[in-house]
C-alpha positions as CSV (number, residue, x, y, z in Angstrom):
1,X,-7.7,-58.8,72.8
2,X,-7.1,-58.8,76.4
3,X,-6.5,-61.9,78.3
4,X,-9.9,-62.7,79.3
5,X,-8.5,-64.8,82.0
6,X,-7.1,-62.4,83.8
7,X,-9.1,-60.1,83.0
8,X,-12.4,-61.9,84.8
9,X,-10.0,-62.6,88.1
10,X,-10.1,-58.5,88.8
11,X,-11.9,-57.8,91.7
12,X,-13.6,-54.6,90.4
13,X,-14.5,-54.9,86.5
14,X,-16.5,-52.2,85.3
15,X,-19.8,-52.4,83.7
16,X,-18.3,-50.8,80.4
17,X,-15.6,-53.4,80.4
18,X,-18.0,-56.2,81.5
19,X,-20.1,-55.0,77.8
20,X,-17.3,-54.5,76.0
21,X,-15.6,-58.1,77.0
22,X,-19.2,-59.6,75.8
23,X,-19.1,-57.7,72.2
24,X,-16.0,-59.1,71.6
25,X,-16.3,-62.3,72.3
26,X,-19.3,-61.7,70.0
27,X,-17.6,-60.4,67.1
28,X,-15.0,-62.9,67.6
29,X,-17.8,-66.0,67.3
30,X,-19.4,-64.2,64.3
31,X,-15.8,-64.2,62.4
32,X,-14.8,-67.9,63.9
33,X,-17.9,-70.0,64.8
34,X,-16.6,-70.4,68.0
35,X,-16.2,-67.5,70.8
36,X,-13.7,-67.6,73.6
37,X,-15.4,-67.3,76.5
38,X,-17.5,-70.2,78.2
39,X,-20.7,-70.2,79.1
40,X,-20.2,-69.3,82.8
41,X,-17.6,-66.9,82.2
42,X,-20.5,-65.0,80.0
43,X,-23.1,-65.6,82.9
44,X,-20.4,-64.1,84.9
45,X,-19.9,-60.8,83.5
46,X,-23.2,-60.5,82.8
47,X,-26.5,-61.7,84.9
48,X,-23.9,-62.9,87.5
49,X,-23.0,-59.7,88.4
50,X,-24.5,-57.3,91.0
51,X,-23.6,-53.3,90.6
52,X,-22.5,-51.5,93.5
53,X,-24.5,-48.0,92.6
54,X,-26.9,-46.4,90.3
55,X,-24.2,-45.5,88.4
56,X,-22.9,-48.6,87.9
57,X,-26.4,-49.3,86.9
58,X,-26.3,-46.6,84.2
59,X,-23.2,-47.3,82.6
60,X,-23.8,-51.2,82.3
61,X,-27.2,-50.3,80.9
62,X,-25.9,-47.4,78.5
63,X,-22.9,-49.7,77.0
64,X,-25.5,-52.8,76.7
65,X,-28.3,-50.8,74.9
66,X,-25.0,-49.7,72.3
67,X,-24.5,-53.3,72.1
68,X,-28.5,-53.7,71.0
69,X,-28.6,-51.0,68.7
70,X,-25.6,-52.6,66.5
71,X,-27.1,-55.7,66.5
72,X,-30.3,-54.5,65.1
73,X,-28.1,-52.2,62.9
74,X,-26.1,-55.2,61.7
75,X,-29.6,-57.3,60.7
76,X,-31.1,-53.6,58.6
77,X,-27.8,-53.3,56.8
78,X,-28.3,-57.1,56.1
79,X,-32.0,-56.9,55.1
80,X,-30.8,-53.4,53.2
81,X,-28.0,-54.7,51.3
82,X,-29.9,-57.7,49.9
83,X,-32.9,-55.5,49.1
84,X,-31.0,-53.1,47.2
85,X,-28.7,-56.6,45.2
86,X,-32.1,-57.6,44.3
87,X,-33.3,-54.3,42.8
88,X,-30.3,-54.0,40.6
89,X,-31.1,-57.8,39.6
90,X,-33.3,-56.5,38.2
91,X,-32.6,-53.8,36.5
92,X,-30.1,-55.8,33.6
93,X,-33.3,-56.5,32.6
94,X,-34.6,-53.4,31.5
95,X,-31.1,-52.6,29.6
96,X,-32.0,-56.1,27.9
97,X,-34.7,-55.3,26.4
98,X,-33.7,-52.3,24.9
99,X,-33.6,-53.9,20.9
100,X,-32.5,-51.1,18.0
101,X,-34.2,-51.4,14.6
102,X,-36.0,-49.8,12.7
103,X,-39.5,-49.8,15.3
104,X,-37.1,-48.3,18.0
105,X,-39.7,-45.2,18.6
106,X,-42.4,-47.6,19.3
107,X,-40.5,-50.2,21.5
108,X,-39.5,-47.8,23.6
109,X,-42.8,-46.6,24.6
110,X,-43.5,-50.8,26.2
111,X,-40.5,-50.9,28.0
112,X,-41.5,-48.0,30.9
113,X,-44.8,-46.9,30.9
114,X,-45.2,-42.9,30.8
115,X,-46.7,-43.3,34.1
116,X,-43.3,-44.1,36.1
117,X,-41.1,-41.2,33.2
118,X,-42.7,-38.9,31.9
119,X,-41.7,-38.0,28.2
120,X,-41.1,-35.0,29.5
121,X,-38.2,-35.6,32.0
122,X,-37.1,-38.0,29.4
123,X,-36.5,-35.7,27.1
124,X,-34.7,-32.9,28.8
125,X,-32.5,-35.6,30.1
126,X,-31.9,-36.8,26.4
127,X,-31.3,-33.1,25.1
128,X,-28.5,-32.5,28.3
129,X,-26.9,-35.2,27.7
130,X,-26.6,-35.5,23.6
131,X,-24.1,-33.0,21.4
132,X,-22.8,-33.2,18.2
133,X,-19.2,-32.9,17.5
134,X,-18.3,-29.8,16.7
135,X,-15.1,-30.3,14.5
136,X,-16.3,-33.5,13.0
137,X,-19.7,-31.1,12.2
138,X,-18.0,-28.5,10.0
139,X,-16.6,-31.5,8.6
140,X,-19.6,-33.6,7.2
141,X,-21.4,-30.6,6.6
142,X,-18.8,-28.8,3.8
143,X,-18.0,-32.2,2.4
144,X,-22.3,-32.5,2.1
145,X,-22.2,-28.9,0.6
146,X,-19.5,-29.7,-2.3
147,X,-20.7,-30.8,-5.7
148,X,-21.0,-34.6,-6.2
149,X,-17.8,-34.6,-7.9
150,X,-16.0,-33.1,-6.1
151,X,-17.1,-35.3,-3.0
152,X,-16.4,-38.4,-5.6
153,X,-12.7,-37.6,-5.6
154,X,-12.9,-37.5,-2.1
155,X,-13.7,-40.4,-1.6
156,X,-11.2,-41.6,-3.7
157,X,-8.2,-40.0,-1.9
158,X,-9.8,-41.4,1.7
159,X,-12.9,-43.7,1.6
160,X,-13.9,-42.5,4.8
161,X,-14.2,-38.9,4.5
162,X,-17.7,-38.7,4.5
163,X,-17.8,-39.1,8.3
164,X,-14.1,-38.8,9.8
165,X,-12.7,-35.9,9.6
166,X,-9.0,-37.0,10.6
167,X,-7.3,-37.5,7.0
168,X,-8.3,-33.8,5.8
169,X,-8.0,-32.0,9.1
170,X,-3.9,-33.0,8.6
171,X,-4.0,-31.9,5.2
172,X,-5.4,-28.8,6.3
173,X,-2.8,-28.5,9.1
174,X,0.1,-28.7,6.8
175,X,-1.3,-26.1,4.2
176,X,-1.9,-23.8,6.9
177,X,1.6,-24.4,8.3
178,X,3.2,-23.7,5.1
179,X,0.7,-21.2,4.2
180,X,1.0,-22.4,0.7
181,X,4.9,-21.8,0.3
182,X,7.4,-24.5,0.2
183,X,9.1,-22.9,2.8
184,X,8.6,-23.1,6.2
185,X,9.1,-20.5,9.2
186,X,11.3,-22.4,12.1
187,X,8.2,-21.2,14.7
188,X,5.6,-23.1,12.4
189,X,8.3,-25.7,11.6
190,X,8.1,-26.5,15.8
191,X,4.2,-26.3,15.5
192,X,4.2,-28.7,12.9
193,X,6.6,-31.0,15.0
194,X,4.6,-31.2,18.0
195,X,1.6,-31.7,16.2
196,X,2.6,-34.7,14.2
197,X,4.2,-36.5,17.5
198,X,0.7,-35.7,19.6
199,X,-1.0,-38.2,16.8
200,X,1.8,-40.5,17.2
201,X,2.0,-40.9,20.8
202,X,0.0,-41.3,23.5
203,X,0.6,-41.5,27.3
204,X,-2.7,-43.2,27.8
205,X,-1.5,-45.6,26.1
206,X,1.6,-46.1,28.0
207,X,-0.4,-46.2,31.0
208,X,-2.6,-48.6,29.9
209,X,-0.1,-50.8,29.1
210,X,1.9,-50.0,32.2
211,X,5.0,-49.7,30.3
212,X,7.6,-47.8,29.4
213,X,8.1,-44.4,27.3
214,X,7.7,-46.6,23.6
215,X,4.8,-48.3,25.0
216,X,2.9,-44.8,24.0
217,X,3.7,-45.0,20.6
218,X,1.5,-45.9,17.7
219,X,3.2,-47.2,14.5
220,X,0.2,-48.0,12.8
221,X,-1.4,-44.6,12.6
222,X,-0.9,-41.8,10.3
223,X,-0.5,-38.1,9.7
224,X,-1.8,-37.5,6.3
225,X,-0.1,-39.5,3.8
226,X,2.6,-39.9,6.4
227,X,3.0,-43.3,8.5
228,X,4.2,-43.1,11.8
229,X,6.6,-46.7,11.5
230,X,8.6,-44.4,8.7
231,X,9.2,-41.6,11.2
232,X,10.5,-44.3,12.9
233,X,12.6,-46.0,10.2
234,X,14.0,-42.9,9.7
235,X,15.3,-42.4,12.9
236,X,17.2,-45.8,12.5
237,X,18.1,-44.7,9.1
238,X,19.6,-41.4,10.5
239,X,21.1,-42.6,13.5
240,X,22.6,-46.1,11.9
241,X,20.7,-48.7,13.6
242,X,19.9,-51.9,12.5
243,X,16.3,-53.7,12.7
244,X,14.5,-56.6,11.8
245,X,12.5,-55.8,8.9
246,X,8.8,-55.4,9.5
247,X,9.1,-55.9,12.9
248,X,7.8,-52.5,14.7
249,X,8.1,-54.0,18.3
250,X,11.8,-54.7,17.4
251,X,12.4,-51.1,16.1
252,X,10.9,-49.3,19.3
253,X,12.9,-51.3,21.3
254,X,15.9,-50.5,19.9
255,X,14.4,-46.6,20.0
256,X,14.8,-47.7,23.7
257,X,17.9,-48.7,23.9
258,X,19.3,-45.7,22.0
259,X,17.5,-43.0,24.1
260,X,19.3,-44.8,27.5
261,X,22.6,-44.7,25.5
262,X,22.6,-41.3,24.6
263,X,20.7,-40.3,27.8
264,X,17.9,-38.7,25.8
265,X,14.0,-39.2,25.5
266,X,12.2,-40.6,22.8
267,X,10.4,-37.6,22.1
268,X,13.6,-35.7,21.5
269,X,14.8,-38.1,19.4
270,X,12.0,-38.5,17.2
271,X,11.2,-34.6,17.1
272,X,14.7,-33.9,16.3
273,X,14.3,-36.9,13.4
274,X,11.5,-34.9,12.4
275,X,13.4,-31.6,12.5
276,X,16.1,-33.2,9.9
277,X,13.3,-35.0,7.9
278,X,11.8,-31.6,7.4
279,X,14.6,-30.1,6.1
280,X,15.4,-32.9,3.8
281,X,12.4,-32.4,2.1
282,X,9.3,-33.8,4.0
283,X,6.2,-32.6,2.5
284,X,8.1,-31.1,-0.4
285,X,9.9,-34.2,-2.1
286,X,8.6,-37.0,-0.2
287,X,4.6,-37.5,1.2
288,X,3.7,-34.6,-0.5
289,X,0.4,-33.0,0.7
290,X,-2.7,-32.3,-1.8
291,X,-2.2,-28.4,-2.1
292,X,1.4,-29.1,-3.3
293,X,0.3,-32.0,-5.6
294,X,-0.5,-31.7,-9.2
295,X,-1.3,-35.5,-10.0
296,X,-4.2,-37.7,-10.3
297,X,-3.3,-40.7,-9.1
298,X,-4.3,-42.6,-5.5
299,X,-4.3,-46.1,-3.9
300,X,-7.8,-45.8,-5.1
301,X,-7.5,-45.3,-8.5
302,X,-7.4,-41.6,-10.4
303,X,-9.2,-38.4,-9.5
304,X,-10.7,-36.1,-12.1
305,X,-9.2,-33.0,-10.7
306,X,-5.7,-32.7,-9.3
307,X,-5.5,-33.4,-6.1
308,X,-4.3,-29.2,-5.5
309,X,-7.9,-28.4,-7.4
310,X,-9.7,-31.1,-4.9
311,X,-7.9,-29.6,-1.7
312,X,-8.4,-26.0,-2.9
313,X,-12.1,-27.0,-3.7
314,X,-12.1,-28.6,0.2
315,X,-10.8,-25.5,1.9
316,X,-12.8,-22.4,0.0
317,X,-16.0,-24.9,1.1
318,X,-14.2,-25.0,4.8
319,X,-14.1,-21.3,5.4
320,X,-17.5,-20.9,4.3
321,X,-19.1,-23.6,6.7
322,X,-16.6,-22.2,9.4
323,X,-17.7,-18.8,9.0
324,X,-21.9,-19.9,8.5
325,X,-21.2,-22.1,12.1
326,X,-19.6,-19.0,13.6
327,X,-22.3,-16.4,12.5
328,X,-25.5,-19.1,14.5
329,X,-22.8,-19.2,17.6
330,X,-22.7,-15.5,17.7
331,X,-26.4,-14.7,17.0
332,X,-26.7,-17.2,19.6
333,X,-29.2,-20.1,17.3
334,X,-25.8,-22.1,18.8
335,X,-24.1,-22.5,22.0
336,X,-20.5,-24.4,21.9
337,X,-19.1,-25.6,25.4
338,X,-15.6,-27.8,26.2
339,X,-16.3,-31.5,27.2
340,X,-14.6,-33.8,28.7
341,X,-15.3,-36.8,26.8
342,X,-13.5,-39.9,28.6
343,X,-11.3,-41.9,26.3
344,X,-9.0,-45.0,26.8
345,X,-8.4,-43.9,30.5
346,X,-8.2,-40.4,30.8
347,X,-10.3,-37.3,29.4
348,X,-10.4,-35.8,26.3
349,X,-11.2,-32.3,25.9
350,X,-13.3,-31.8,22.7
351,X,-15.6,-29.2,21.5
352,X,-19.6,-30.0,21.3
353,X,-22.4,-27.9,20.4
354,X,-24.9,-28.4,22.5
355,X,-27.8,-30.4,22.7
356,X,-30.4,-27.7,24.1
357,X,-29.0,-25.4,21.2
358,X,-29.8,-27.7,18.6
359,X,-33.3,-28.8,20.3
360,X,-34.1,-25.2,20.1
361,X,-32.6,-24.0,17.4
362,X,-35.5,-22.7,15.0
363,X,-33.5,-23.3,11.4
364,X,-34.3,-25.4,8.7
365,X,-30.8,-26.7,8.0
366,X,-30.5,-30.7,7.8
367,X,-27.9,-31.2,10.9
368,X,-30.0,-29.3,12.9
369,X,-33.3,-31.4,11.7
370,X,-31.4,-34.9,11.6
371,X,-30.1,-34.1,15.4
372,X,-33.9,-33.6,16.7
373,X,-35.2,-36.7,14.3
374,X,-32.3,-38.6,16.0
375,X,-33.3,-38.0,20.0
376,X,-36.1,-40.7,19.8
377,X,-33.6,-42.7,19.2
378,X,-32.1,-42.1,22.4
379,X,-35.1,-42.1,24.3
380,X,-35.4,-45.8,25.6
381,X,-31.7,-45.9,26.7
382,X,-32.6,-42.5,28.7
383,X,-36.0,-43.9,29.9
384,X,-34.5,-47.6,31.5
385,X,-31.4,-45.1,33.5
386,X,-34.4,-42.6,34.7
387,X,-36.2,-45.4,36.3
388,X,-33.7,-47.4,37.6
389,X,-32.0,-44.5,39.3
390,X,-35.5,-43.0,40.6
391,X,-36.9,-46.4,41.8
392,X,-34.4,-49.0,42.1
393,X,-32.5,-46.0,43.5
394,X,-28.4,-47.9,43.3
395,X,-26.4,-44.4,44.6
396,X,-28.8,-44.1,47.4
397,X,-28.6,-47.2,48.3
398,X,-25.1,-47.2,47.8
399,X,-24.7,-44.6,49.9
400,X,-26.8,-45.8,52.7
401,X,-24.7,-48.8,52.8
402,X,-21.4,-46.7,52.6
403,X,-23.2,-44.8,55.8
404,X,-24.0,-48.1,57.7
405,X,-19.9,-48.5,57.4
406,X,-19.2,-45.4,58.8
407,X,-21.8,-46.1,61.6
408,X,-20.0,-49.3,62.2
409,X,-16.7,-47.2,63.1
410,X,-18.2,-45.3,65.7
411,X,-19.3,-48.9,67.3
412,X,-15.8,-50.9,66.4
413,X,-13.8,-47.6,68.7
414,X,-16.8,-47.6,71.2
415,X,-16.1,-51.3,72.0
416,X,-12.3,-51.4,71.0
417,X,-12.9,-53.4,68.4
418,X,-13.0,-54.0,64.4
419,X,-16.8,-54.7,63.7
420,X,-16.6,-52.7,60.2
421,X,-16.4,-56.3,58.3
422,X,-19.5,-57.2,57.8
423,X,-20.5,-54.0,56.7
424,X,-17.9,-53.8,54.5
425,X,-19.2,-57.0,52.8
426,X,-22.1,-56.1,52.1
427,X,-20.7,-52.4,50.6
428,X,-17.9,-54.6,48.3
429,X,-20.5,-56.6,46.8
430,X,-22.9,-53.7,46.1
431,X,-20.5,-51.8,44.5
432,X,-19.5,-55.3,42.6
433,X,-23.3,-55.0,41.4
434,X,-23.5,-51.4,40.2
435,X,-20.2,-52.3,37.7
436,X,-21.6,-55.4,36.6
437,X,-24.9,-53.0,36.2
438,X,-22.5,-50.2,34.4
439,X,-21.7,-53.5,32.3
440,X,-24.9,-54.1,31.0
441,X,-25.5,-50.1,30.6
442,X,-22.6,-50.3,28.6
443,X,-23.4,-53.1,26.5
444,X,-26.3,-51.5,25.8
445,X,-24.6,-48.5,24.8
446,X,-22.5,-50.3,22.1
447,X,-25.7,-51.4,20.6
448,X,-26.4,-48.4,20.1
449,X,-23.7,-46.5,18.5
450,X,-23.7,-49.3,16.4
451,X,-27.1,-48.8,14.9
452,X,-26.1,-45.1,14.9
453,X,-23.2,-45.4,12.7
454,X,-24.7,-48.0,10.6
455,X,-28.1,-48.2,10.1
456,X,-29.2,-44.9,11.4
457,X,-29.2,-43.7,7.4
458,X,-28.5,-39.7,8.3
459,X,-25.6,-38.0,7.2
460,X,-25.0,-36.3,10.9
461,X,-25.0,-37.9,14.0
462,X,-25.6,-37.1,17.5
463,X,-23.3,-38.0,20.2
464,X,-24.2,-38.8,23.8
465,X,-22.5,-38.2,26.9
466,X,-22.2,-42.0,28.1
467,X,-20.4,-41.3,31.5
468,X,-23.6,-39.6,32.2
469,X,-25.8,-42.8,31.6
470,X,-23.7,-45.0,34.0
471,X,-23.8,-45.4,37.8
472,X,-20.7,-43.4,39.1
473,X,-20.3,-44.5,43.1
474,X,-17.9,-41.8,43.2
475,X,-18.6,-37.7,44.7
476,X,-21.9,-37.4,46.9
477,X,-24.0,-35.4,44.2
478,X,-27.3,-36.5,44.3
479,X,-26.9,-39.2,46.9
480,X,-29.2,-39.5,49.9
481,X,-29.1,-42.3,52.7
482,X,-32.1,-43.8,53.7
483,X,-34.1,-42.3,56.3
484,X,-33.0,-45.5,58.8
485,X,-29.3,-44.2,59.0
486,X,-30.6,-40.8,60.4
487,X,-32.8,-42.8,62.6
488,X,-29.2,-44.7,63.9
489,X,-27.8,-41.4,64.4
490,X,-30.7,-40.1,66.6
491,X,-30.0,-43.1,68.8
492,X,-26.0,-42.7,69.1
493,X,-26.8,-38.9,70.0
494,X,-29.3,-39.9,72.8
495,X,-26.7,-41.8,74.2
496,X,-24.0,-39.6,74.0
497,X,-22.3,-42.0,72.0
498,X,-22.6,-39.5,68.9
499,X,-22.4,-35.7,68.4
């Protein structure tokens, strides 16, 4: 700030410096309790004064009547910014009340009365934003359309093949690589290679973490029948390292300290592990895959049929689902589209039929019937989000606080100083009550999955598209400002102060 002091000895102040003197000492009281000038220094520049001309006049006038309008802008963002705190006070109630058992249909319909949502808008926003997997559908709809058992012995190899997909889907990998020969060709051999380190490592992980290159690795996960921690004991095994037994965390860090020695990454290392493993015999003497294996045996206990005849069983049933899918996609009944489902920090790109497909799709096949019996479910989630984002409005609001901000810019370089603080406190702890909000949203959403995948008794299950039922502050899609910043704007343009 300039020296006030000094600045009050001049014989000629002008009227925008006499204003812009006052705001600061203003702004400087607000932030301190206490201003700098005294009381007859203010009288001074102010009702002490007498302008020389009619322009003098003007100016003092124009600068003081900016000086007006951010003091009543300062008192609306208040007023505003409380308002809108309030409103999403509020709405962790509605999220609260949400309850999932088995009268779901009918609690929905007391928590927001039709008048507010119509069941209408509800539901086009349920069928939008719901999909069913489309891998994990071909899935649980050939194991449903194999003989009892058949699925039995299923079960047996993997307990949870009913519903994930992950166990088989390797299996059917490898066969495919091999394509049924216990030899493999050095292009398919690389294929099979990257395949098996993409479900062993994961840079979200690392970043997660914050860490370094073995901070993406997951020992405890699996390809098929093979763990990751042995494609990692037999890289020590190969290369001659010593580790403490059972202790992963021990072994990656020596992985570590290997790939800096050798000035090599962890990924080459263990791909070229699996490159030697490969032609050692993985697959064909040691974690032999079902199509190759003629016993009975499992962690489980025994199958009836070999596990060849259960896997050969598996894939004829595949093709046909595959190819019954395919034919409703290209007649149309179907429509498949790429989403990007958010997982662990970054997106995933997976591939979903659609939930307007499904909703219209005229067939009387059970997904297609268990999807549409399953939106009701849905509907109260959909219902609270409809209402708070029409009436309690919290990205309009938030971006008519964001606006009040900018606003306060334009004032802060008008009077040479930093008067954004204020409105910046009131944007911070907004935006700290839409996450706490997104919180409860998400809360809400756990409850939910849970009863899907638990009580929800149906052999298929929707999916929802949760980013889409949380309160994203960032992009300007569908925000508006309130009317009052517009009005703010009419007044900076009157004065010039604004183009």
């Amino acid at each position: 700030m300039k020296n006030l002091a000094n600045l009050l000895r001049k014989a000629d102040i002008s009227p925008r410096e006499r204003i812009v003197t006052l705001v600061k000492n203003d702004v400087y009281k607000e932030k301190n309790g206490k201003g700098i000038l005294t009381d007859s220094e203010i009288y001074s520049l102010s009702k002490g004064w007498k302008p020389k001309n009619s322009y003098e006049v003007d100016e003092y006038n124009k600068y003081y009547e900016a000086s007006r309008l951010e003091a009543t802008m300062k008192l609306d963002a208040q007023m505003f910014a409380y308002r809108s705190e309030n409103l999403l006070l509020r709405s962790h109630l509605l999220f609260s009340h949400i309850k999932y058992t088995a009268t779901i249909v009918e609690q929905s319909l007391g928590i927001i009365l039709d008048k507010h949502i119509q069941r209408e808008e509800v539901m086009d926003f349920v069928v939008k934003n719901t999909y069913m997997d489309y891998k994990n559908l071909i899935h649980v709809v050939t194991f449903n359309n194999l003989p009892k058992d058949i699925r039995d012995d299923l079960l047996i190899l993997d307990d949870c093949v009913a519903h994930d997909n992950k166990y088989l889907e390797d299996e059917v990998f490898i066969y495919e690589v091999f394509k049924n020969s216990k030899t493999i060709s050095a292009e398919n051999k690389e294929v099979l290679i990257n395949h098996i380190y993409s479900c062993m490592y994961h840079d979200r992980f690392r970043k997660i973490k914050n860490g370094s290159e073995k901070d993406g690795f997951l020992p405890s996960c699996f390809f098929a029948e093979l763990p990751a921690e042995e494609i990692l004991q037999k890289w020590a095994e190969y290369a001659h390292v010593f580790f403490e037994e059972n202790d992963t965390n021990h072994l990656l860090d020596k992985l570590e300290e290997y790939a800096k020695e050798t000035n090599q990454t962890t990924e080459f290392i263990i791909k070229n592990t699996l490159s030697k493993w490969i032609d050692d015999g993985l697959f064909i003497s040691e974690h032999i895959p079902l199509f190759f294996s003629s016993y009975h045996n499992t962690w489980n206990g025994n199958t009836k049929l070999t596990h060849k005849k259960i896997f050969t069983k598996w894939y004829e049933e595949l093709q046909k689902t595959k190819n019954r899918i395919e034919k409703m996609l290209s007649d149309g009944e179907l429509v498949i589209e790429q989403y990007n489902k958010y997982l662990l920090g970054s997106d995933e790109k997976i591939q979903i039929l659609t939930g307007k497909s499904l909703y219209m799709c005229k067939r009387d096949i059970d997904f297609v019937k268990e999807y549409k019996e399953q939106l009701a479910i849905v509907l109260p989630l959909a219902r609270a989000y409809l209402f708070i984002k029409k009436y309690n409005k919290p990205l309009d609001n938030h971006e008519t606080l964001k606006s009040f901000y900018e606003l306060s810019k334009i004032f802060s370089d008008l009077f040479d100083v930093d008067m954004t603080d204020i409105y910046s406190n009131f944007l911070n702890s907004f935006e700290r009550e839409i996450t706490l909000l997104n919180q409860s949203v998400a809360i809400s959403l756990d409850y939910f999955n849970e009863f899907l995948y638990t009580k929800n008794n149906r052999k298929y299950t929707l999916a929802i598209k949760e980013d889409n039922f949380l309160f994203t502050i960032e992009g300007t899609a569908d925000k508006v400002a309130d009317i009052i910043i517009e009005n703010y704007k009419q007044e900076l343009r009157k004065m010039r102060f604004m183009v």
